[in-house]
C-alpha positions as CSV (number, residue, x, y, z in Angstrom):
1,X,67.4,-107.4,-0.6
2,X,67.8,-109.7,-3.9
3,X,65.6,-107.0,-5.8
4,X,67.7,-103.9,-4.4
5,X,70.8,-105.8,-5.5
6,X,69.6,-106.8,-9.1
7,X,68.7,-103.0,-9.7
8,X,72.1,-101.8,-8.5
9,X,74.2,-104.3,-10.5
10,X,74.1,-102.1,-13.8
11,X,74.6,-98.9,-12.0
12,X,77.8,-100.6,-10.9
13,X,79.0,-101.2,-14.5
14,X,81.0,-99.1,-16.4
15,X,79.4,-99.8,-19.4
16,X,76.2,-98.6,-18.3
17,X,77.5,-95.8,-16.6
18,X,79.0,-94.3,-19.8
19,X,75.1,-94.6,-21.7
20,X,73.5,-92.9,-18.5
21,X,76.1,-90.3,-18.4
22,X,75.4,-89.8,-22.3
23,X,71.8,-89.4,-21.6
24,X,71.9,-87.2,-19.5
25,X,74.3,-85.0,-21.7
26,X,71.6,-84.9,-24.7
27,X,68.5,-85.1,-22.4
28,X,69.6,-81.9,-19.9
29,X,70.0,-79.7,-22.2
30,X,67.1,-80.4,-25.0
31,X,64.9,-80.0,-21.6
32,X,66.2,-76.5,-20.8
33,X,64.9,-75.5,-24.3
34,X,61.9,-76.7,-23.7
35,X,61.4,-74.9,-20.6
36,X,62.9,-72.0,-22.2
37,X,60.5,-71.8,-25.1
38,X,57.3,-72.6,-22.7
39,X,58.2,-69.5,-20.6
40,X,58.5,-67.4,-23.5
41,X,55.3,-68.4,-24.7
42,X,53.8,-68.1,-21.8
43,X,55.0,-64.6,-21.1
44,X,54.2,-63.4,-24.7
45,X,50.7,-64.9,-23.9
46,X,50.6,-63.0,-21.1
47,X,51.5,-60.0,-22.4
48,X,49.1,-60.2,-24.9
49,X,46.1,-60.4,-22.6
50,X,47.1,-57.9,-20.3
51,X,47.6,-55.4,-22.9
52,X,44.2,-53.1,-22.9
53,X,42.1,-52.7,-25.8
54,X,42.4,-49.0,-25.9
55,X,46.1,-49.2,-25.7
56,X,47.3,-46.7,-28.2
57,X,44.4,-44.4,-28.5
58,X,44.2,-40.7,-28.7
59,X,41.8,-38.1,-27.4
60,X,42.7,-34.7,-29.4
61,X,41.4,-31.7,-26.7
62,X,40.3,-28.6,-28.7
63,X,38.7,-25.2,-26.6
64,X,37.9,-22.4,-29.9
65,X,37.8,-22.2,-33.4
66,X,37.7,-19.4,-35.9
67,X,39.1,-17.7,-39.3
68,X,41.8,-16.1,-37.0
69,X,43.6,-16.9,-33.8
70,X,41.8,-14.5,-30.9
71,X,43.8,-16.1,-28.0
72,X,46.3,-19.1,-27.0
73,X,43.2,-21.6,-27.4
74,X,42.3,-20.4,-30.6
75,X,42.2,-23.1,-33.5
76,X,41.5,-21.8,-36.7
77,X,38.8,-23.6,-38.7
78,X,41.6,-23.9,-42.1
79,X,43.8,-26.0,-39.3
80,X,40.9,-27.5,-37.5
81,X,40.0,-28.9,-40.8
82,X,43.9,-30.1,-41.6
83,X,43.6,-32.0,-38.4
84,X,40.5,-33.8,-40.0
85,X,42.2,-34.4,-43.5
86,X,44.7,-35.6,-41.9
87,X,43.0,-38.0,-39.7
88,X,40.9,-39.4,-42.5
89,X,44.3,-39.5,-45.2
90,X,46.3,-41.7,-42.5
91,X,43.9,-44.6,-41.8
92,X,42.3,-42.9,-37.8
93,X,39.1,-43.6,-36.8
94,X,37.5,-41.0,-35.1
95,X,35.1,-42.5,-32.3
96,X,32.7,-41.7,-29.6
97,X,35.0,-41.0,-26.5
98,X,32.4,-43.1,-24.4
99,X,33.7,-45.8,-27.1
100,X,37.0,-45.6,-25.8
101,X,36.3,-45.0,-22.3
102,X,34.0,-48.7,-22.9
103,X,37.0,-50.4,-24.2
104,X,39.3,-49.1,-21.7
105,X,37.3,-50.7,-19.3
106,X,37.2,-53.9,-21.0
107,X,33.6,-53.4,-22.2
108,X,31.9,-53.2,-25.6
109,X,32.9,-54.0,-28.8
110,X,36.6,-54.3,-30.2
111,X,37.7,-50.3,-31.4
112,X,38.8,-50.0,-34.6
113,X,43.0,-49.6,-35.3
114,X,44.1,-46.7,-34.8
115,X,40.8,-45.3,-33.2
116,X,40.8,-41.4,-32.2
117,X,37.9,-39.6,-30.1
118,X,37.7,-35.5,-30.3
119,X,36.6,-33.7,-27.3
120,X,36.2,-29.8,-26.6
121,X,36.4,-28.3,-23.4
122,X,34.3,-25.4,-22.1
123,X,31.1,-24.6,-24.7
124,X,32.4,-21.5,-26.9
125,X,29.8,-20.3,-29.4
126,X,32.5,-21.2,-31.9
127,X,32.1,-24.7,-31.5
128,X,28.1,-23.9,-32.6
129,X,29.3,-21.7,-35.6
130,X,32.6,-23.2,-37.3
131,X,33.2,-26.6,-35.7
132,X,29.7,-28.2,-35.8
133,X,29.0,-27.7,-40.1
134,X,32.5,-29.5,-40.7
135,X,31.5,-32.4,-37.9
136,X,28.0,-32.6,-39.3
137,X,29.1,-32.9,-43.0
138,X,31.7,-35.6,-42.1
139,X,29.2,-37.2,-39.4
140,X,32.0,-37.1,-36.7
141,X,31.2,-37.8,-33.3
142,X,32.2,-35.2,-30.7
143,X,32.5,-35.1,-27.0
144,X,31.8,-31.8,-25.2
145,X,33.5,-30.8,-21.9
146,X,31.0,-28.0,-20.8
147,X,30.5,-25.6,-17.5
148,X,26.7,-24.8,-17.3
149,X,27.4,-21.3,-15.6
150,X,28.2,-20.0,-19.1
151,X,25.7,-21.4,-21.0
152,X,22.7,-19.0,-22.0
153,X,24.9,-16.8,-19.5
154,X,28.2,-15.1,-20.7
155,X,28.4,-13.5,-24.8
156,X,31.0,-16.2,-25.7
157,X,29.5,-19.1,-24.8
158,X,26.8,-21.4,-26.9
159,X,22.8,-21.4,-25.3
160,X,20.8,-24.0,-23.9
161,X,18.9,-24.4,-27.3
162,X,22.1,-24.8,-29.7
163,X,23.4,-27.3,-26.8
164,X,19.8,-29.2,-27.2
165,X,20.7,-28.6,-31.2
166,X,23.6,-30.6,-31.2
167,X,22.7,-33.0,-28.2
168,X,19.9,-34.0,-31.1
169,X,21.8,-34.6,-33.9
170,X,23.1,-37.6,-32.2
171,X,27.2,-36.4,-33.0
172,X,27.8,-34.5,-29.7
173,X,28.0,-36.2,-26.3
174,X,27.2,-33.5,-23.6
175,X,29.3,-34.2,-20.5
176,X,30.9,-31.9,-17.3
177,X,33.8,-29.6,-16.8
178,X,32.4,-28.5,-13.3
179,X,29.8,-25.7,-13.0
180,X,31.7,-22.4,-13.3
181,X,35.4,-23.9,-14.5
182,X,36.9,-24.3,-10.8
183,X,40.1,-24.0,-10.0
184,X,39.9,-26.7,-7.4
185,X,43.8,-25.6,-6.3
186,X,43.1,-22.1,-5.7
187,X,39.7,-23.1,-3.9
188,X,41.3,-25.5,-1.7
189,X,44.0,-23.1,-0.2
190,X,41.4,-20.1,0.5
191,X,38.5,-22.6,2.1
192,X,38.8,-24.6,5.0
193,X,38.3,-28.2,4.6
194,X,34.4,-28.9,5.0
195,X,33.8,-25.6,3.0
196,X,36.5,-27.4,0.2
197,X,34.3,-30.3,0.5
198,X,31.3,-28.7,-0.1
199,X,32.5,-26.2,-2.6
200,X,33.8,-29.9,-4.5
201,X,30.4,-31.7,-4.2
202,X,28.6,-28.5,-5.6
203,X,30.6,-28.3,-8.8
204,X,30.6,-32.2,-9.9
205,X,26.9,-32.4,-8.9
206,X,25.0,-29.8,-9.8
207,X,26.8,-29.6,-13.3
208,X,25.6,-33.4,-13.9
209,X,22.0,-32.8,-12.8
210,X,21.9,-29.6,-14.1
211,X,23.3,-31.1,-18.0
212,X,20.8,-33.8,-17.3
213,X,17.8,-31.6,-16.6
214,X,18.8,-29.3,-19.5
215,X,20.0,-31.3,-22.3
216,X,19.2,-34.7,-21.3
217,X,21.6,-38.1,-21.5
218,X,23.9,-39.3,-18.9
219,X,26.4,-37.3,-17.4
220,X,29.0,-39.5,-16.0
221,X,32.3,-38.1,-17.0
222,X,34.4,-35.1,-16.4
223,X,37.3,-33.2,-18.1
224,X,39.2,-31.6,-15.1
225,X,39.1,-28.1,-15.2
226,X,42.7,-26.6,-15.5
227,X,43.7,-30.4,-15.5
228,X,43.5,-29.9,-11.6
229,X,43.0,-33.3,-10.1
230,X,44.2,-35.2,-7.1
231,X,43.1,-38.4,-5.1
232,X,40.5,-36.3,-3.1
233,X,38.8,-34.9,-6.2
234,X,39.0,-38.5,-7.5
235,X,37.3,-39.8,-4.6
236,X,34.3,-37.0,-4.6
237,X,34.0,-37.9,-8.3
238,X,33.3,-41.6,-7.9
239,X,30.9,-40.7,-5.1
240,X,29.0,-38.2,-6.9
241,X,28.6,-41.0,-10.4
242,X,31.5,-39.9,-12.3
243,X,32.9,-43.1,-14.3
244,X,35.5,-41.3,-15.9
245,X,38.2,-38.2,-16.1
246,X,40.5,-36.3,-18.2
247,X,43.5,-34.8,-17.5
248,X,45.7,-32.8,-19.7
249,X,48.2,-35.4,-19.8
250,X,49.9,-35.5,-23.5
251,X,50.2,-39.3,-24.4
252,X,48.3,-42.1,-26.0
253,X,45.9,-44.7,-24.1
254,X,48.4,-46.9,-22.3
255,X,48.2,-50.0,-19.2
256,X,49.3,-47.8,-16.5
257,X,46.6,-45.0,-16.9
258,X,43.8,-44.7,-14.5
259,X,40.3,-43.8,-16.1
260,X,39.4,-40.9,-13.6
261,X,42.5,-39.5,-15.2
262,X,43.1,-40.4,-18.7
263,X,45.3,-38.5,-21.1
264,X,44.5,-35.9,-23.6
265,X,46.1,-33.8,-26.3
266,X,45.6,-30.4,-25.7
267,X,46.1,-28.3,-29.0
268,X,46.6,-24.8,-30.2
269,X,47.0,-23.4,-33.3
270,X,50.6,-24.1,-33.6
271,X,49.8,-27.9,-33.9
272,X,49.9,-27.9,-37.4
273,X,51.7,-30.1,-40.0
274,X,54.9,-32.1,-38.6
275,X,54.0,-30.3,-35.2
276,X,50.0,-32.2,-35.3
277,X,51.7,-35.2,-36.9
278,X,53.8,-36.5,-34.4
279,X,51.0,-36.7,-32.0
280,X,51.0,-39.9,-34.0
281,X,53.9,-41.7,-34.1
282,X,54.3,-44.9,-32.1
């Protein structure tokens, strides 16, 4: 009781009451800035470290080249050849896409600023004749999307033995783009469901042991043909080895992408000057 009463006495005066009350004026508020600045540092922290290391990266999607546009995918080889000058001129690093597929993933090393991977969907003889002497001269890695039904096959399409050709010069990464180009939307309204699943199966696995068998490496990703893709497909692809997808999808690298469906730019020969450029900006 006499120790309860000793430690109430100076609540009790005023005089002491005024120097608490003044404390806790200068003390309140001094601690809410405290707080205030550890949250903030805490969520900038935070933000930090969830950003992905391939945030901001770009995947430039190219299908034909030549000295003159023959169709809508057409790129001619004076453009194609912009695109690299301009790459080069700006500060981009043009990278393996299994690179940025590795640091998307949060594996590997760190990608360089700015990093940019170039990808070609399909295996047109073009890419043998006009796009592989300006890749080889600049030693530019290149990632191609290919359908094996065409290769050796159809007049516009490379062989086996100019795949094996570039495969060897350690530039181009063979990978799949299903075996005849399916359009898995088409497919799945005119088959019933186990034929779908079938018909699926067949195209993602006997393009990656049939690129595998023929041109040797691993064949673990896909470009989606027609940029056709849903959570089934997904699903089929993961069981059948695929680690990663392309879409169609025109943006950079970013958090909320998924990597069985990661964007690309798809260009034409209209994407040329300020309409390439701002493919760019931040």
């Amino acid at each position: 009781m006499i120790h309860n009463n000793i430690l109430s006495i100076p609540l009790m005066n005023p005089i002491f009451k005024g120097i608490t009350a003044g404390l806790r004026r200068c003390f309140i508020p001094v601690l809410l800035i405290l707080i205030a600045a550890s949250y903030d540092a805490q969520t900038v922290h935070s933000a930090l470290a969830s950003e992905n290391p391939a945030a901001g990266a770009r995947v430039l999607l190219y299908h034909r080249f030549g000295p003159t546009v023959a169709d809508s995918m057409t790129v001619t080889t004076k453009v194609f050849v912009s695109h690299l000058e301009y790459l080069q001129s700006h500060g981009h690093t043009v990278v393996p896409l299994k690179r940025l597929v590795d640091a998307f993933q949060r594996k590997g090393p760190a990608l360089p600023s700015k990093s940019v991977a170039l990808v070609v969907d399909d295996g047109h003889i073009t890419v043998y004749t006009e796009m592989y002497p300006l890749v080889k001269k600049g030693k530019i890695p290149v990632t191609l999307f290919v359908y094996p039904s065409a290769i050796s096959n159809a007049s516009y399409a490379m062989t086996w033995d100019q795949l094996r050709e570039l495969k060897n010069t350690g530039l181009f990464d063979i990978q799949s783009h299903g075996y005849w180009h399916p359009n898995f939307k088409k497919e799945k309204k005119r088959l019933s469901p186990s034929e779908y699943e079938k018909f699926v199966d067949f195209q993602l696995s006997k393009t990656m042991k049939t690129l595998e068998k023929k041109v040797g490496g691993k064949v673990d990703m896909i470009g989606w043909p027609f940029g056709i893709l849903d959570d089934y497909l997904i699903s089929r692809a993961v069981k059948a080895g695929y680690t990663a997808g392309f879409s169609i999808e025109a943006h950079p690298f970013s958090n909320s992408d998924q990597v069985m469906k990661l964007p690309r730019y798809l260009l034409t020969n209209a994407n040329k000057g300020k309409d390439f450029e701002w493919i760019f900006r931040d």
